[in-house]
N, C-alpha and C positions, 0 to 999 in steps of 0.2 A: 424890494419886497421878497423875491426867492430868494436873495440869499440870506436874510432874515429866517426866513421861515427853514432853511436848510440849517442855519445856524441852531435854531433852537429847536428842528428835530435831532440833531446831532447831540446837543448838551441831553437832552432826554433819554437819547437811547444810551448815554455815556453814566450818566445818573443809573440807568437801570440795571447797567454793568455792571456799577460800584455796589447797588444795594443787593443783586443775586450775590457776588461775590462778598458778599458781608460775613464776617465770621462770629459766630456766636461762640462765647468763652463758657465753658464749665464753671460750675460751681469750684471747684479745686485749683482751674485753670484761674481765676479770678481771685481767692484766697494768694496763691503764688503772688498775680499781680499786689493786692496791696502789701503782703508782706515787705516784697521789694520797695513799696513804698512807706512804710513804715517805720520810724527812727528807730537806731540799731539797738540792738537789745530785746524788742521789742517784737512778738511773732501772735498772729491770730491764726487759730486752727477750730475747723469745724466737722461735726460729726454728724450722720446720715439721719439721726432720730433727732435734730434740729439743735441741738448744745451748741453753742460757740464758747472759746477760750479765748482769753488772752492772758498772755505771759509779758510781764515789763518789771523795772525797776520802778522801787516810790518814791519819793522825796528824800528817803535815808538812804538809797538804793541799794534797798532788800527784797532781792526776788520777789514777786506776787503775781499769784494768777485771779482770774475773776472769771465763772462759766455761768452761763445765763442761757435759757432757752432764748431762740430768737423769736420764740412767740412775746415774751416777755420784755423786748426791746423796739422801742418805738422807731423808724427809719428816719435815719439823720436828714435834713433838709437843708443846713445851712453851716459855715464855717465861722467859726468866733476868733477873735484876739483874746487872748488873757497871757497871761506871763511871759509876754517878748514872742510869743509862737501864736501862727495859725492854728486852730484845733477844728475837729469834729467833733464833737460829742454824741455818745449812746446815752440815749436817756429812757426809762420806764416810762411806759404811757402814763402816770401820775406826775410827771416832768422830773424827777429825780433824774441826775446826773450819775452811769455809772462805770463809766471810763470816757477822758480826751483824749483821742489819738490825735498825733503829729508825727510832719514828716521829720528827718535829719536835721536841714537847715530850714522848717518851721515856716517859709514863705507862702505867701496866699495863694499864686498858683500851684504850687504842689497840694496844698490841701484840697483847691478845690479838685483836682484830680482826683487825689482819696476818695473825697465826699460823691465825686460820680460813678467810683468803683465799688462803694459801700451802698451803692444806692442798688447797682447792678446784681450786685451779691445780694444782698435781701432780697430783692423781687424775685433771682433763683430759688434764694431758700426759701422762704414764704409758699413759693409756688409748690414745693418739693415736700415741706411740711403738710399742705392743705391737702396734696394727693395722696402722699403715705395714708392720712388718717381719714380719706374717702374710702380706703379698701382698708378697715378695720371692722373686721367680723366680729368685735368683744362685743357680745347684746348688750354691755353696760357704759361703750362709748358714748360721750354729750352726740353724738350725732344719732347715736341708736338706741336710746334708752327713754322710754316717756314713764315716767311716775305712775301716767293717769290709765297706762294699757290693763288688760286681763291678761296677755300673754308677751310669755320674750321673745322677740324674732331677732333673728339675724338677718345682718343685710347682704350677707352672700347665697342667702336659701328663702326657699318658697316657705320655709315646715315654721312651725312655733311649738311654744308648749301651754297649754291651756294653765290659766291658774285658777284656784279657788278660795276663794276668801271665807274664814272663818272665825267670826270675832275678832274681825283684824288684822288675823294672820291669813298669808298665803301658804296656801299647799299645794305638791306638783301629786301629780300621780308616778310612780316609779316601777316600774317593773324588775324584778329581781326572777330569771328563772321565770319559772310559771307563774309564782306570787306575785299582788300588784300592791303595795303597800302606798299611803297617803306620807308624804318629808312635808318639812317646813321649810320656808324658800326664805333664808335668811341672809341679808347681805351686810351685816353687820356695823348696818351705819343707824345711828339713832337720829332721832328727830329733838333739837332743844326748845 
């Protein structure tokens, strides 16, 4: 019975080891990984306002690249067969297909590798995109803009600006100098 119980505080504290010591990979650090893993020719590169590339050869094999927000790509979940290769696929949340990745020699273990690294790399960038645009001060961000307000606030300051409605239109008050003249607060989007 103790040496049980010694055994399996030992596996415990050895587990505990492993998981402090666990290395969390960067976004960049993780791009690098699947590159390596990716059939040659073949390079994904990502930029800090959420864009992802990819550069490959088509069917004719003639150069092509594809950039996508990674807002606009759905997180791969699983590996397919089709044309003698494992693949990944990036698809549109409307299920369109808009790149297979495979690896070199296209075998199911290696794909599913990809597919755990691509999985990893989203949840970074995901998380990296959602934070960017929590500290976006544009009063006409989807997160900071209500249709239905009297005033624009920002979401880094306490201040707004009062508006007034008249016949429709908004107007701010502006100060210019000592003169305080009535603008029209036009944002140049129409209603169809």
């Amino acid at each position: 019975m103790i040496n049980s119980k010694n055994s399996l505080l030992t596996n415990l504290f050895l587990f505990g080891i492993f998981i402090a010591n666990a290395q969390q990979l960067t976004i960049n650090e993780t791009i690098s990984y699947i590159n390596g893993s990716l059939a040659q020719g073949t390079k994904m590169s990502y930029t800090q306002d959420g864009m992802l590339e990819y550069s490959y050869f088509d069917y004719t094999r003639k150069p092509s690249i594809w950039k996508h927000h990674i807002t606009d790509i759905v997180q791969p979940t699983k590996v397919e067969y089709t044309s003698s290769k494992w693949r990944v696929y990036l698809k549109t949340p409307q299920g369109g297909i808009v790149v297979g990745l495979h690896t070199d020699n296209g075998d199911k273990y290696s794909a599913e590798k990809l597919l755990n690294a691509l999985n990893y790399f989203f949840t970074l960038a995901m998380k990296n995109v959602l934070e960017q645009r929590s500290y976006d001060n544009d009063p006409f961000a989807p997160g900071n803009y209500n249709p239905h307000a009297t005033s624009i606030k920002s979401t880094l300051s306490n201040s707004s600006i009062p508006l007034e409605k008249q016949g429709g239109v908004y107007h701010i008050d502006v100060t210019i100098g000592t003169t305080i003249e009535k603008f029209i607060l036009d944002s140049g989007q129409a209603r169809c």
